[in-house]
GUSERO-899618 format. One record per residue: residue number from 1; x, y, z of N, C-alpha, C, O in turn. Coordinates in Angstrom, 2 decimals. Layout:
// residues N
   resi       nc1       nc2       nc3      cac1      cac2      cac3       cc1       cc2       cc3       oc1       oc2       oc3
    NUM         X         Y         Z         X         Y         Z         X         Y         Z         X         Y         Z
...
This chain:
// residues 207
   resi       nc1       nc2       nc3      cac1      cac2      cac3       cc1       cc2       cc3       oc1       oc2       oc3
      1     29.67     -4.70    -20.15     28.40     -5.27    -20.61     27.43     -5.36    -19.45     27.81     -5.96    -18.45
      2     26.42     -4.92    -19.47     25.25     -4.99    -18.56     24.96     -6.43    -18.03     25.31     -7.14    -18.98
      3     24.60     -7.11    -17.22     24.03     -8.07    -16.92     22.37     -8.10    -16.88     21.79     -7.22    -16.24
      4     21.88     -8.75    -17.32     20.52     -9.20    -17.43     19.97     -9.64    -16.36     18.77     -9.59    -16.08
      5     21.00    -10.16    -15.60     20.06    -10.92    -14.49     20.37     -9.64    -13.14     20.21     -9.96    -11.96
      6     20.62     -8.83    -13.37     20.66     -7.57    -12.25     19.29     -6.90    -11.82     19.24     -6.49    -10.66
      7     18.31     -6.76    -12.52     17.33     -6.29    -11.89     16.40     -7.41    -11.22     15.32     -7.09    -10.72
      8     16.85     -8.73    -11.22     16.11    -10.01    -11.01     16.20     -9.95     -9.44     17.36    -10.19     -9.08
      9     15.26     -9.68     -8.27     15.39     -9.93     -6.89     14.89    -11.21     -6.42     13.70    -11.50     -6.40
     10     15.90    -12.00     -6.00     15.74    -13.57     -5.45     15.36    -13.52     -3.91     15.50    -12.83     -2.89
     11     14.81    -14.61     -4.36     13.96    -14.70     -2.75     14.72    -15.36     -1.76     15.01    -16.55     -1.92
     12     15.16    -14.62     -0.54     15.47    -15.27     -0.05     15.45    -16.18      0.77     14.45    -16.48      1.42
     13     16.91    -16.94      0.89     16.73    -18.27      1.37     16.35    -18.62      2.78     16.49    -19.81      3.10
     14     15.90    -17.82      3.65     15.22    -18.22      4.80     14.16    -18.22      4.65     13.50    -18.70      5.57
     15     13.39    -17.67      3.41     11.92    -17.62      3.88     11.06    -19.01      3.02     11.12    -19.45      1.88
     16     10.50    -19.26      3.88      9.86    -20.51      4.00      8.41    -20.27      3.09      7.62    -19.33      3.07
     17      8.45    -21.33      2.50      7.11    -21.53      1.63      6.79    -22.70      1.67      7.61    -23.62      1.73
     18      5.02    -22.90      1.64      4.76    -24.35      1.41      3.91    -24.56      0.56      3.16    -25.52      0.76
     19      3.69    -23.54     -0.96      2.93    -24.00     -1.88      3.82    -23.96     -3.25      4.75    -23.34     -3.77
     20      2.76    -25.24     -3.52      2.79    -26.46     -4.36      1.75    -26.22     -5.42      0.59    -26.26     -5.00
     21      1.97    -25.93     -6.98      0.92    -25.61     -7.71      0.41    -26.99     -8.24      1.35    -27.78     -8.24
     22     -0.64    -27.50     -8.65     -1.27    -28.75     -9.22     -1.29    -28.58    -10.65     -1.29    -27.40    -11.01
     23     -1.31    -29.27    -11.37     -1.24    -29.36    -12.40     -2.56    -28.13    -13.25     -2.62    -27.37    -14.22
     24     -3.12    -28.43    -12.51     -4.82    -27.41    -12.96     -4.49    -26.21    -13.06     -4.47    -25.62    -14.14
     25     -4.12    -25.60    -11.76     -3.69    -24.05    -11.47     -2.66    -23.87    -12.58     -2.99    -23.21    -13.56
     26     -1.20    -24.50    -12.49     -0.20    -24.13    -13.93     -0.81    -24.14    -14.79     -0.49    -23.19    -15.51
     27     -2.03    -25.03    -15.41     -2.31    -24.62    -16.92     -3.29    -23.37    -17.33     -3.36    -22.62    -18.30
     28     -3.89    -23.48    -16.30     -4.54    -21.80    -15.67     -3.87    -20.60    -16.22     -4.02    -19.83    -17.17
     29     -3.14    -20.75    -15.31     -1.81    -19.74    -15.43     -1.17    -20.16    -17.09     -0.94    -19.11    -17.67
     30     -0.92    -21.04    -17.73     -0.72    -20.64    -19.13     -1.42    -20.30    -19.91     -1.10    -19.75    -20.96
     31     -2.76    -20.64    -19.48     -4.09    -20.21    -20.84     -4.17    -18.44    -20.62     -4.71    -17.74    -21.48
     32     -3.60    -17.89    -19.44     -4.29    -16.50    -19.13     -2.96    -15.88    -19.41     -2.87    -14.66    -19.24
     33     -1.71    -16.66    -19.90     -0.45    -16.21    -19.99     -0.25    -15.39    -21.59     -1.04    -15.69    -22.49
     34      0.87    -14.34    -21.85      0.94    -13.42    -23.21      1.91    -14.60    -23.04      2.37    -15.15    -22.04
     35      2.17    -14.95    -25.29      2.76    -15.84    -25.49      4.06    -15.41    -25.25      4.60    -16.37    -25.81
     36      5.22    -14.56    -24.77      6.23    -14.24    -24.37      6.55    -14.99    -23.25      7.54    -15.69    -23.09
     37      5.19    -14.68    -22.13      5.51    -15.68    -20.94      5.32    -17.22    -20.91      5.55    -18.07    -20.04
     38      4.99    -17.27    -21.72      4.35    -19.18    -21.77      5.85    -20.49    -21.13      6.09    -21.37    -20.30
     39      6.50    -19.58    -22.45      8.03    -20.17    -22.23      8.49    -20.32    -21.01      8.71    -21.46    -20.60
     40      8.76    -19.08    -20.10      9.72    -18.48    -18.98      8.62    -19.29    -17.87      9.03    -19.89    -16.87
     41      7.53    -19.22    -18.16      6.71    -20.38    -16.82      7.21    -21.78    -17.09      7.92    -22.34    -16.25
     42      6.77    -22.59    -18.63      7.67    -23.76    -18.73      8.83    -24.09    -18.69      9.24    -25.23    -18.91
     43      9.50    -23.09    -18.38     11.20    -23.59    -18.24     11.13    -23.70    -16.10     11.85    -24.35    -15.33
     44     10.18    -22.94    -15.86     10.51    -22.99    -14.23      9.51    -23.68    -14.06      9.31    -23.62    -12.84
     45      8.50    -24.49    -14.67      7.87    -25.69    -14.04      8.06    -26.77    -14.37      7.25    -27.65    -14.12
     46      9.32    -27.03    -15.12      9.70    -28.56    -15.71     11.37    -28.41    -15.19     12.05    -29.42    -15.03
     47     11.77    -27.39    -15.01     13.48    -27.90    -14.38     13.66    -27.15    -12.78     14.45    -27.61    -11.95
     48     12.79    -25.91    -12.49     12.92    -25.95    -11.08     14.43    -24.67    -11.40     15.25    -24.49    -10.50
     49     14.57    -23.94    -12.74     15.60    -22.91    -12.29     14.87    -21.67    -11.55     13.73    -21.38    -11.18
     50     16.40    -20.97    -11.53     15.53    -19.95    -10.41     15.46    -18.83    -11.62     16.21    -18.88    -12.60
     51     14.43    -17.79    -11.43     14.29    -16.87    -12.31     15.61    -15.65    -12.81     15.80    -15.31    -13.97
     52     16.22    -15.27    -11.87     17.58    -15.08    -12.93     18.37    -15.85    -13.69     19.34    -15.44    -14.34
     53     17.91    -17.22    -13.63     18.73    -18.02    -14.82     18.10    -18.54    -15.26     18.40    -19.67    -15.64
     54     16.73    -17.94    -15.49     15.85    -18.29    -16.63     16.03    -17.27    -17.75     16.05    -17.61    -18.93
     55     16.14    -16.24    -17.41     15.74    -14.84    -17.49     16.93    -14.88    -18.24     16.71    -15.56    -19.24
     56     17.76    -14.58    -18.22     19.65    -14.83    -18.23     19.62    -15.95    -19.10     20.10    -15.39    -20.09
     57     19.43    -17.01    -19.44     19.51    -18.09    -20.50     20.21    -17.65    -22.23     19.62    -17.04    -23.12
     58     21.47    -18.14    -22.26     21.55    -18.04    -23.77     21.03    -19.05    -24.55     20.31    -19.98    -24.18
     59     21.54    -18.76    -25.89     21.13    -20.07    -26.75     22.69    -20.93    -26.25     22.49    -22.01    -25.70
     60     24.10    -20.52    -26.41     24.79    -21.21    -26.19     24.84    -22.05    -24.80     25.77    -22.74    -24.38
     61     23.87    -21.84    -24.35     23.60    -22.84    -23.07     23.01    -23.68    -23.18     22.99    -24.56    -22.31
     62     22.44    -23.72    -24.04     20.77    -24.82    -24.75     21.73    -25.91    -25.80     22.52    -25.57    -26.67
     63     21.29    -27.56    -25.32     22.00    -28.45    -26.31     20.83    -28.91    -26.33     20.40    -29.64    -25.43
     64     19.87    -28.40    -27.81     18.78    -29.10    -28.25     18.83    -30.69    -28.48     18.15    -31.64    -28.11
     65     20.16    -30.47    -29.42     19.96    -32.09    -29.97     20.58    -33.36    -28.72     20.36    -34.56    -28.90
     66     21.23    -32.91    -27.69     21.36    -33.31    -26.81     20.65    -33.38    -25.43     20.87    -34.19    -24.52
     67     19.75    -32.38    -25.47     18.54    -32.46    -24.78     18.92    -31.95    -22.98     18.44    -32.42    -21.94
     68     19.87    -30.91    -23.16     20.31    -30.48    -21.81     20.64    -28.51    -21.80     20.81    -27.72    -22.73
     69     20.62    -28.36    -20.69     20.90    -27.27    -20.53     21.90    -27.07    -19.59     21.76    -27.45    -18.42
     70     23.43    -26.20    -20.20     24.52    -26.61    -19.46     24.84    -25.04    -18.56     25.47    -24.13    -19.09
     71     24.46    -24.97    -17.55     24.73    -23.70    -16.99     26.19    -23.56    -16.45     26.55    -24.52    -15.77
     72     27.36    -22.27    -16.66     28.59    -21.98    -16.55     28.01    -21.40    -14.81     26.85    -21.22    -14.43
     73     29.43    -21.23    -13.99     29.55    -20.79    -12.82     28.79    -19.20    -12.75     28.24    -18.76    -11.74
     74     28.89    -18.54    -13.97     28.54    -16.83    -13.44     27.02    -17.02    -14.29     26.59    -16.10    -14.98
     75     26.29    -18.31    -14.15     25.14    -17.85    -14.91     24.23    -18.70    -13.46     23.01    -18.76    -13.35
     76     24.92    -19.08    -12.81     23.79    -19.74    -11.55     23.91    -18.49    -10.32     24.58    -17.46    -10.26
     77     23.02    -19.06     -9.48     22.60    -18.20     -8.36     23.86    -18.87     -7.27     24.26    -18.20     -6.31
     78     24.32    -20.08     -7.52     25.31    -20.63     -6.63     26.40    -20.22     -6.74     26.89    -19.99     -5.63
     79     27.12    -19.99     -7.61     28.00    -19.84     -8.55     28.88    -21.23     -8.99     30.09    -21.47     -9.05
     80     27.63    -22.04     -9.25     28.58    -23.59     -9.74     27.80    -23.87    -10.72     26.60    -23.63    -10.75
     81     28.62    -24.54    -11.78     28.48    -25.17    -12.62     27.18    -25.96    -12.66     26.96    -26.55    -11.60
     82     25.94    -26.19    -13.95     25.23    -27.27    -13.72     24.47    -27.60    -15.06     24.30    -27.06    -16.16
     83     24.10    -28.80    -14.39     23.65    -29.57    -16.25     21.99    -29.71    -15.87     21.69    -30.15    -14.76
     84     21.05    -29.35    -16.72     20.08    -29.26    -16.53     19.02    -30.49    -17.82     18.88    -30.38    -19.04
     85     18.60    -31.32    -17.07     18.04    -32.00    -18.48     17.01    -31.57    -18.89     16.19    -31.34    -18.00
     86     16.59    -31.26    -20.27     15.37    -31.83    -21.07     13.97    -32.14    -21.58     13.66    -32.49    -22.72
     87     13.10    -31.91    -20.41     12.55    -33.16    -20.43     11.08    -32.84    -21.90     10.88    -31.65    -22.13
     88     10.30    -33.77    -22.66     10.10    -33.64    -23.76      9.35    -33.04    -24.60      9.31    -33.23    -25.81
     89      8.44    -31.95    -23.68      7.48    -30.94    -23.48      8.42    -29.56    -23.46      8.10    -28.61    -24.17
     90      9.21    -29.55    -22.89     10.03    -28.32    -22.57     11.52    -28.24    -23.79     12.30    -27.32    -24.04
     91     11.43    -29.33    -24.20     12.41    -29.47    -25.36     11.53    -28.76    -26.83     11.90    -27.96    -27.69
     92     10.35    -29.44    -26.61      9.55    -29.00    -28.21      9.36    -27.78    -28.04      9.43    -27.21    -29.13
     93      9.11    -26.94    -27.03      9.16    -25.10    -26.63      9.76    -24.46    -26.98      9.42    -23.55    -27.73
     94     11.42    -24.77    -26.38     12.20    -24.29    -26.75     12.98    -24.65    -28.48     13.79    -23.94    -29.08
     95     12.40    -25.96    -28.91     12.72    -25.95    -30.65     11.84    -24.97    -31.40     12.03    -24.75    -32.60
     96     10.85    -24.38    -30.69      9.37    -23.63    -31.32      9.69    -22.52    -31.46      9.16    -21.82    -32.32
     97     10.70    -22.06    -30.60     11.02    -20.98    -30.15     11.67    -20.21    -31.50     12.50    -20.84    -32.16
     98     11.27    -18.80    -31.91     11.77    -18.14    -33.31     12.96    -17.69    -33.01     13.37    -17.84    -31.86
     99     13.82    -16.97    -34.09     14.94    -16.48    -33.77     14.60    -15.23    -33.33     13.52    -14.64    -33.44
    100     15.36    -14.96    -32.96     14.94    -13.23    -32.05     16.18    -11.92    -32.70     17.40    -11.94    -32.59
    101     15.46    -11.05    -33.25     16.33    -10.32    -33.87     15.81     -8.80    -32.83     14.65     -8.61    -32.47
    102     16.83     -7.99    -32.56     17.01     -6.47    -32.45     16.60     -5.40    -33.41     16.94     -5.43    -34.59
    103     15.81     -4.38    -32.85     15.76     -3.59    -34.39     16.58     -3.28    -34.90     16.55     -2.31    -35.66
    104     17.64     -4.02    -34.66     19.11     -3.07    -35.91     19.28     -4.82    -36.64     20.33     -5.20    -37.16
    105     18.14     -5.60    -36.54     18.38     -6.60    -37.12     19.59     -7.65    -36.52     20.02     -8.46    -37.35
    106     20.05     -7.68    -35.45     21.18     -8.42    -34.83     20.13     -9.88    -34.07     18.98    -10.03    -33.66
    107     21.00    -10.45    -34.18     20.47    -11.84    -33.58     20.75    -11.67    -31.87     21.83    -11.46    -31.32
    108     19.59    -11.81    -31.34     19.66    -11.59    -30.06     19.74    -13.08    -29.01     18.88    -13.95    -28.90
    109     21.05    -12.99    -28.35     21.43    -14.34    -27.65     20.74    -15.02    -27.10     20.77    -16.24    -27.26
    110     19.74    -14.26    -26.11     18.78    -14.53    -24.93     17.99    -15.70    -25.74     17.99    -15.70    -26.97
    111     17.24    -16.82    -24.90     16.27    -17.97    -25.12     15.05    -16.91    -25.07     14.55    -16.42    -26.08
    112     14.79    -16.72    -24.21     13.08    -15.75    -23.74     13.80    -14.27    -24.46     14.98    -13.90    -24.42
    113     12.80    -13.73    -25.01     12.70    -12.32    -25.36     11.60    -11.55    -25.70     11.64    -12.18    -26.76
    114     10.81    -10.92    -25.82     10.01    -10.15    -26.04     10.35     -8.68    -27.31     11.26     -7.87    -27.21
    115      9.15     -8.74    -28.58      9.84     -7.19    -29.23     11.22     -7.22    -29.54     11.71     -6.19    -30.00
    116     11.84     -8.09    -29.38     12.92     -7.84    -30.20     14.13     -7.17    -29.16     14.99     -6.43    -29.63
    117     14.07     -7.56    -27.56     14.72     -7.81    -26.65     14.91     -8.55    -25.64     13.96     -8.69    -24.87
    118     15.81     -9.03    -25.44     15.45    -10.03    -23.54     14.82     -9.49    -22.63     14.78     -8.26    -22.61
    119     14.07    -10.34    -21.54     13.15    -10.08    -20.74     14.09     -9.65    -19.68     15.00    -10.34    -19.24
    120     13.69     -8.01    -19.16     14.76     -7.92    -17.41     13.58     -8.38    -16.63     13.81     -9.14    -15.68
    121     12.49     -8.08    -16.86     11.54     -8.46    -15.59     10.63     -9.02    -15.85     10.28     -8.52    -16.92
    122      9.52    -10.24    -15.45      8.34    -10.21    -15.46      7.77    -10.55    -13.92      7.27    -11.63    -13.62
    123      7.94     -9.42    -13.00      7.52     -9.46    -12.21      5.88     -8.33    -12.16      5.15     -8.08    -11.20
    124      5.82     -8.04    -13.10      4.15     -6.67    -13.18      3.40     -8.32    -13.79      2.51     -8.95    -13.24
    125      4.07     -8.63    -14.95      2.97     -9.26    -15.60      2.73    -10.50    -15.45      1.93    -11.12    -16.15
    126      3.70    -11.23    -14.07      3.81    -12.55    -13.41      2.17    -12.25    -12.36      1.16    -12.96    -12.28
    127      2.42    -11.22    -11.84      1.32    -10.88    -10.62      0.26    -10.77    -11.13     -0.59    -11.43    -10.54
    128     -0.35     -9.83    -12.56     -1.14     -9.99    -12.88     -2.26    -11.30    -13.30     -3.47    -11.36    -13.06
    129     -1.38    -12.29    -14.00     -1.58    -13.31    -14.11     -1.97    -13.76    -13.07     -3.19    -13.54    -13.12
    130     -1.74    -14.30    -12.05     -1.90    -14.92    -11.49     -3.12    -14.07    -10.50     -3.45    -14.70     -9.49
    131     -3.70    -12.94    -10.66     -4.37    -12.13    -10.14     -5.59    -12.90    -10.73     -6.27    -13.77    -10.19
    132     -5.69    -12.31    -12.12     -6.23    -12.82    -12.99     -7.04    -13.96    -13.02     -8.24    -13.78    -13.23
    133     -6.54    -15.33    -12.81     -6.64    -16.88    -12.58     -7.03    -17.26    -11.17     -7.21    -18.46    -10.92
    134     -7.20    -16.14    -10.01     -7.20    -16.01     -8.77     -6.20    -16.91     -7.69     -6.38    -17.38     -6.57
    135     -4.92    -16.89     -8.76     -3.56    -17.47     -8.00     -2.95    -16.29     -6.96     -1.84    -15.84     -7.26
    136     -3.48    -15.88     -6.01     -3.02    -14.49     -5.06     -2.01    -14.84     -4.06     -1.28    -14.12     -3.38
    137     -2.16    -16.37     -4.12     -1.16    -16.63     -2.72      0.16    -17.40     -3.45      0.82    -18.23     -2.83
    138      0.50    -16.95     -5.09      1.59    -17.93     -5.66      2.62    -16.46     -5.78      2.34    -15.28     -6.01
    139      3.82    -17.11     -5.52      4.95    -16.30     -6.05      5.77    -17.04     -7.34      5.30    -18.11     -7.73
    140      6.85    -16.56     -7.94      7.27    -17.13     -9.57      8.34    -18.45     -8.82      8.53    -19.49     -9.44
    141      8.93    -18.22     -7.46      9.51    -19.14     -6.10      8.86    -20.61     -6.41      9.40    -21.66     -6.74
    142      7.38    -20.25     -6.18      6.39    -21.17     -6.16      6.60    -22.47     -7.37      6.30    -23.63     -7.10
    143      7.14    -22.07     -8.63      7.07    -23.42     -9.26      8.37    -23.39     -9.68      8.66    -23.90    -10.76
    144      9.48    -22.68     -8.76     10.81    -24.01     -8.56     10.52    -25.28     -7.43     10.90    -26.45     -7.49
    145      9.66    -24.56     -6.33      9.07    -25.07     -5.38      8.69    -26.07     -6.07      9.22    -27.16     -5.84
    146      7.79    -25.98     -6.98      6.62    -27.27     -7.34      7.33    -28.39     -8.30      7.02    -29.57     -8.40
    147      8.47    -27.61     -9.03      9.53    -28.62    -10.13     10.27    -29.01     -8.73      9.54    -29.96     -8.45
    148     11.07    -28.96     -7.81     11.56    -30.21     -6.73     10.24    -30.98     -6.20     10.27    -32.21     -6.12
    149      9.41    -30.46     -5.93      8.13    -31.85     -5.60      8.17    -32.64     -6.20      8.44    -33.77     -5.78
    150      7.92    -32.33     -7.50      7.18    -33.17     -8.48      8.90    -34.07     -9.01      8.79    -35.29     -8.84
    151      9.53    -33.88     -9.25     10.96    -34.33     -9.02     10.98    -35.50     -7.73     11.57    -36.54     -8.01
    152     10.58    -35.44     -6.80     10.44    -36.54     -5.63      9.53    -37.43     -5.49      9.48    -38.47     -4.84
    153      8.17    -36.42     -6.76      7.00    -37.34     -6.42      7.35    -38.38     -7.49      7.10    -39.57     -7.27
    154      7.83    -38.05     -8.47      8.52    -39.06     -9.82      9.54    -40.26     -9.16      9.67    -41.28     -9.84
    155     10.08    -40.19     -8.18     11.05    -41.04     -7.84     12.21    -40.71     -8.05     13.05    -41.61     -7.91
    156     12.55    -39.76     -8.35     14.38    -39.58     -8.63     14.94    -39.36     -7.37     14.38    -38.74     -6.47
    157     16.11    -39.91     -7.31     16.54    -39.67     -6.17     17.13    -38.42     -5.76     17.63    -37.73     -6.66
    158     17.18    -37.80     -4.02     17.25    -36.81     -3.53     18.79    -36.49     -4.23     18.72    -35.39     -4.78
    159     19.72    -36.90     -4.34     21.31    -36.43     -4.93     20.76    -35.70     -6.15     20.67    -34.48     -6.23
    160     20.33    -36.75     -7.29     20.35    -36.35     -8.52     18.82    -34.95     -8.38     18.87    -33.73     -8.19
    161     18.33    -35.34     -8.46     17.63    -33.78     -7.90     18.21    -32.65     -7.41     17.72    -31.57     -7.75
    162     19.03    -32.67     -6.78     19.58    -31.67     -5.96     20.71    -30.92     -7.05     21.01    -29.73     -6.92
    163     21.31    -31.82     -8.19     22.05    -32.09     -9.06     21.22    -30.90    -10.18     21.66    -29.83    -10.60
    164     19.82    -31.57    -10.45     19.30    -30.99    -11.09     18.39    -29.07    -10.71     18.13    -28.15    -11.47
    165     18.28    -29.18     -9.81     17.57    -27.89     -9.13     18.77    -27.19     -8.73     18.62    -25.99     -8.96
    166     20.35    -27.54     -8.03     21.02    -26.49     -7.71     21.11    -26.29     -6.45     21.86    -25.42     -6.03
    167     20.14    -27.29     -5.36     19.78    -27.02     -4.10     21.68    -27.27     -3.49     22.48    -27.91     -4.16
    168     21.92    -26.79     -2.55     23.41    -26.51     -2.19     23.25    -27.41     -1.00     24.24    -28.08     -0.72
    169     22.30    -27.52     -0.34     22.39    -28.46      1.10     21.22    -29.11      1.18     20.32    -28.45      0.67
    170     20.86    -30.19      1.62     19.73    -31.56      2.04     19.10    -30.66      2.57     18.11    -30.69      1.85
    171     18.88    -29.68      3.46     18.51    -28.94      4.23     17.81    -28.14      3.32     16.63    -28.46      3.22
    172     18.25    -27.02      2.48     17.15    -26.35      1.53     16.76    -26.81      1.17     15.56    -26.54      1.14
    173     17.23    -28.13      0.38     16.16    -29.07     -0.61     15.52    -29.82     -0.16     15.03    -30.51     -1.06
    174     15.02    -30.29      1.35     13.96    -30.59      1.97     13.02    -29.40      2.07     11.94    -29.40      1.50
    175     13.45    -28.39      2.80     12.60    -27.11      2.27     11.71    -27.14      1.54     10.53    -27.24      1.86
    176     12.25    -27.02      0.14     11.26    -26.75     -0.98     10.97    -27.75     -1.34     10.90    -27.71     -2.57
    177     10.61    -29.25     -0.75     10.00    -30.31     -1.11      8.70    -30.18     -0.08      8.83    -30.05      1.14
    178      7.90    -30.22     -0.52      6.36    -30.19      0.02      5.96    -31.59      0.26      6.38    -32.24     -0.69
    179      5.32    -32.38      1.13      5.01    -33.50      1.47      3.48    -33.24      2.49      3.33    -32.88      3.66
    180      2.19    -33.76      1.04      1.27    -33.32      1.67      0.39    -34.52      2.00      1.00    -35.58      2.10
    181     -1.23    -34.56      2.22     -1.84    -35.55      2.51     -1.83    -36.58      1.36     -2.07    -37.75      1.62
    182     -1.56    -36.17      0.06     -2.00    -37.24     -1.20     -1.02    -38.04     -1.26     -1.16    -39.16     -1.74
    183      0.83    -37.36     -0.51      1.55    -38.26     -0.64      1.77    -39.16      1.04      2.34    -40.24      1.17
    184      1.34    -38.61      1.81      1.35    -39.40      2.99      0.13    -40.94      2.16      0.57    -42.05      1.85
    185     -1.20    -40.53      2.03     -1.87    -41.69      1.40     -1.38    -42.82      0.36     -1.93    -43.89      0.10
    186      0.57    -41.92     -0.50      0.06    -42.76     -1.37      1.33    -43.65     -0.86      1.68    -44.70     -1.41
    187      2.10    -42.97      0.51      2.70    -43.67      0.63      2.14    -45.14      1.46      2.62    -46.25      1.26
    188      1.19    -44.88      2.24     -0.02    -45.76      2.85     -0.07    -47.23      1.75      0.44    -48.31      2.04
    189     -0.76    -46.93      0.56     -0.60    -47.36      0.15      0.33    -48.51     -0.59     -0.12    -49.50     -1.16
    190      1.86    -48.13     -0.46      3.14    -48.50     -0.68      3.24    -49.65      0.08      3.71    -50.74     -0.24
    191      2.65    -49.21      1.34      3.27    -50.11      2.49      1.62    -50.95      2.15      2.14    -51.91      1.58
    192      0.43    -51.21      2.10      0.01    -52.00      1.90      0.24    -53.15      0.92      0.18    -54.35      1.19
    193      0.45    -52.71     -0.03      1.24    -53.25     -1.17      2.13    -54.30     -0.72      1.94    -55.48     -1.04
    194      3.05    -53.92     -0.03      4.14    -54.77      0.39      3.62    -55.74      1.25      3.62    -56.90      0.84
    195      3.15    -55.49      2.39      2.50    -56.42      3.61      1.72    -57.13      2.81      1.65    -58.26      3.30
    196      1.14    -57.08      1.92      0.08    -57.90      0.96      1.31    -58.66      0.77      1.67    -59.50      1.60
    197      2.04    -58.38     -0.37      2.76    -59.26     -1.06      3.71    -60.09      0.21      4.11    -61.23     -0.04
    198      3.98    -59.54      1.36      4.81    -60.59      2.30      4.18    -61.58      2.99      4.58    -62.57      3.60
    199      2.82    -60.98      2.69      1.51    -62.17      3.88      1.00    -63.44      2.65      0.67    -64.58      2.95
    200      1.05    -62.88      1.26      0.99    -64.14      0.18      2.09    -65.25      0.23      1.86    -66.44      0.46
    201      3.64    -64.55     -0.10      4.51    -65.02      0.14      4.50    -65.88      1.73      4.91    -67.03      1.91
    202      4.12    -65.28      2.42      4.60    -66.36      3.74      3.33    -67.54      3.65      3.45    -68.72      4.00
    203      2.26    -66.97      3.16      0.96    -68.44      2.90      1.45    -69.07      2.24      1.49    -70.24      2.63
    204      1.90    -68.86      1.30      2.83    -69.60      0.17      3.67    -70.76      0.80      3.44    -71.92      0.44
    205      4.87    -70.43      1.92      5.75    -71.03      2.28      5.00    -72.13      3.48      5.50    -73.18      3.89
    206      3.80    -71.58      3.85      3.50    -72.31      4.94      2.60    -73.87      3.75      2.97    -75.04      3.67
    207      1.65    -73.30      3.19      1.34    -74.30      1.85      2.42    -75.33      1.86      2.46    -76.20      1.00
């Protein structure tokens, strides 16, 4: 049996990136997106997989009513096991999602498909897009990149993240965590917050 995820070239893991898409640019990129791709961008900007195991996705991997996605050892880039959650935007997508039949009428396994086959590539019509929207400096890298940010900027902790993205060492998954001026400010903020509340509290005690 052929593998699907064979023509998929992963980026590799030394090379360093430091962009971070905003919420503006991704929806950019979906309004200028063919509805085939809409999906395969929302599955890699809400869980952070890597594009051969997006690409590669069965239905028997998908627990709708359970709200997870359970990846086996030969369907990750690690080769380990992993549970992927949910979350409630990316759940209603994939319930939207039609059945996908073959022209010989066979039910076709794949989540993403196009015409009445699974997707091997969207690397022509990833670039265009983003040509298009004048995204020139994003790669498809870019919003696993931006699903671990936004994963840190939410508060989950670095384990369970790492849990969730697949990252194999603290070390890559600092990597692809971006830490820019809005979160240096908002951590600023954090700490004002607190010194406020310890300088009330100590007026308090002196009262």
């Amino acid at each position: 049996m052929e593998n699907p995820v064979s023509p998929v070239t992963f980026l590799n893991e030394q090379n360093v990136r430091d962009r971070v898409l905003t919420p503006e640019e991704f929806q950019r990129m979906l309004d200028f997106s063919p509805d085939y791709l809409k999906p395969v961008l929302l599955c890699a900007y809400y869980t952070g997989m890597q594009k051969g195991e997006i690409l590669g996705l069965t239905w028997d991997r998908v627990d709708l009513k359970g709200g997870i996605i359970r990846l086996k050892k030969a369907d990750t880039k690690t080769g380990e096991c992993r549970h992927i959650p949910l979350g409630r935007e990316l759940r209603g997508v994939l319930e939207s999602l039609p059945i996908a039949l073959d022209p010989h009428g066979n039910w076709i396994r794949h989540v993403f498909t196009r015409r009445g086959r699974f997707i091997r590539s969207i690397r022509e019509i990833f670039g265009r897009v983003c040509r298009d929207v004048g995204l020139t400096d994003v790669v498809f890298h870019d919003l696993r990149h931006t699903a671990t940010t936004n994963l840190r900027r939410a508060g989950v902790d670095a384990l369970t993240a790492m849990k969730i993205t697949g990252h194999k060492t603290m070390a890559v998954f600092k990597r692809d965590n971006t830490i820019d001026e809005d979160d240096l400010k908002a951590a600023q903020r954090q700490m004002d917050t607190y010194l406020d509340t310890k300088q009330v509290k100590a007026q308090e005690e002196i009262l």
